[in-house]
C-alpha positions in Angstrom: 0.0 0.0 0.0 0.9 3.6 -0.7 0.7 6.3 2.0 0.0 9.9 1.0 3.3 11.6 2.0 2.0 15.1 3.1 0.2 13.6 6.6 0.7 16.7 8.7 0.4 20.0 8.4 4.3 21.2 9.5 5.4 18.9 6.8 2.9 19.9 3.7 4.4 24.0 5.1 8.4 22.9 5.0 8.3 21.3 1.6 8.1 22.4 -1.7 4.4 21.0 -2.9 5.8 21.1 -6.9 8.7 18.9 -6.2 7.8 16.6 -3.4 5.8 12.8 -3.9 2.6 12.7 -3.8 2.7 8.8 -2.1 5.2 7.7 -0.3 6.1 3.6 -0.4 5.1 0.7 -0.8 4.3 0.1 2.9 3.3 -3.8 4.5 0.0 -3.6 6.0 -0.1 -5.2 9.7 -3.4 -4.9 10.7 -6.5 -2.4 10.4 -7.8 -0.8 13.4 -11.4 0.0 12.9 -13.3 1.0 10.2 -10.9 4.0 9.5 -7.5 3.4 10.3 -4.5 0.7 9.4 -1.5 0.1 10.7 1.9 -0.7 8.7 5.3 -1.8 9.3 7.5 1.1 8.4 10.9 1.1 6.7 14.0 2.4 8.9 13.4 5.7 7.1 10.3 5.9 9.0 10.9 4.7 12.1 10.3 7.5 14.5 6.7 7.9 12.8 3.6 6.9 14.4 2.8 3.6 12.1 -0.8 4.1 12.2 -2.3 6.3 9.7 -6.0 6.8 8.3 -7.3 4.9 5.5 -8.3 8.5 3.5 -4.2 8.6 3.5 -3.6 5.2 2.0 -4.1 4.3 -2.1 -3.3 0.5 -2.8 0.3 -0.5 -4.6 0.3 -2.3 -7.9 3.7 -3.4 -9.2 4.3 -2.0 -13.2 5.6 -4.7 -16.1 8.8 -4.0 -15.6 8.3 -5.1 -11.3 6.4 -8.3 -12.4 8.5 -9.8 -15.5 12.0 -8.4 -14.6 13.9 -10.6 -17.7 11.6 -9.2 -20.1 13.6 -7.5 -22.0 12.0 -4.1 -24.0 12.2 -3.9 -27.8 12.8 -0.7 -29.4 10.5 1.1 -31.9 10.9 0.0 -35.0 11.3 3.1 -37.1 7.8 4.1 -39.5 8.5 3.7 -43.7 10.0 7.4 -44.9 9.6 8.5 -48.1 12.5 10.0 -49.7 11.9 12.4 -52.8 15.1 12.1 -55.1 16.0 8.8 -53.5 19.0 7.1 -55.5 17.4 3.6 -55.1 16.0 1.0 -52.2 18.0 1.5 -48.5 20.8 -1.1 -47.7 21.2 -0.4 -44.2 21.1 2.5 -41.6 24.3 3.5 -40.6 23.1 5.7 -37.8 20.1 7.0 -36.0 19.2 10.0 -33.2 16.3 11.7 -31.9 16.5 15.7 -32.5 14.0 18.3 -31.6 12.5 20.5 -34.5 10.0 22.4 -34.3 8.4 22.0 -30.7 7.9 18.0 -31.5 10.5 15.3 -31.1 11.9 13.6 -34.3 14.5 10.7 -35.5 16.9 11.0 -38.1 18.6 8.4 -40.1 21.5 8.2 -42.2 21.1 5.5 -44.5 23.1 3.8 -47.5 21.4 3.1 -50.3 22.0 -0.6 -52.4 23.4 1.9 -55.6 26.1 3.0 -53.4 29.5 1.4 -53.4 31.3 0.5 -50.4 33.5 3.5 -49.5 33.4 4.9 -45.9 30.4 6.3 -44.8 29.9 10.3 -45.1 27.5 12.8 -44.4 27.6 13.8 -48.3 27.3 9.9 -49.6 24.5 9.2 -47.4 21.0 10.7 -47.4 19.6 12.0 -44.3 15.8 11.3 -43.8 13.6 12.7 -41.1 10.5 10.5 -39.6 7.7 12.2 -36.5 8.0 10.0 -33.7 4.8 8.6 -32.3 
């Protein structure tokens, strides 16, 4: 479970409310105590807190993909078909790849070799440069 971090009033004053967690956690639930209150066993960071905190305070904790399947590994976006006006022929291989910014909206750009092009060391004037959005 998940524990709203701003519990008192000195502590929502002394900290900036911007930068600060909203939930602070996950904590182990050790019992409830009525209707409105639970209690939990705090980490060592906590310690000289009360452990008993009202349920309006508490939001449950569910572990993200990455938590549950820890060997998965995550594939990479394939990059979307470009067209290239003035294109010398199909695309061989892409020698390189990086995001820029242009415009306000993120991009990639790829310098490619095309299969018409011989085998001489890759250069920013033998290559095409294409530009695709990112989704």
């Amino acid at each position: 479970m998940w524990k709203r971090a701003c519990d008192t009033a000195a502590k929502c004053i002394a900290e900036e409310k911007k930068i600060r967690n909203s939930f602070v956690g996950p904590f182990t639930i050790i019992k409830l105590i009525g209707k409105n209150a639970v209690e939990f066993k705090l980490t060592e960071e906590f310690s000289r807190k009360l452990p008993v905190f009202p349920v309006s305070l508490v939001k449950p904790y569910f572990q993200t993909e990455e938590e549950k399947f820890p060997s998965r590994k995550k594939s990479p976006t394939p990059p979307g078909i470009v067209e290239v006006e003035d294109s010398p022929g199909p695309v061989k291989k892409m020698v390189k790849a990086r995001k820029i910014r242009l415009n306000g909206k993120d991009q990639r750009k790829y310098l490619v070799r095309f299969k018409t092009q011989t085998c001489q060391p890759v250069t920013q004037n033998q290559s095409t440069s294409m530009t695709a959005n990112i989704p």
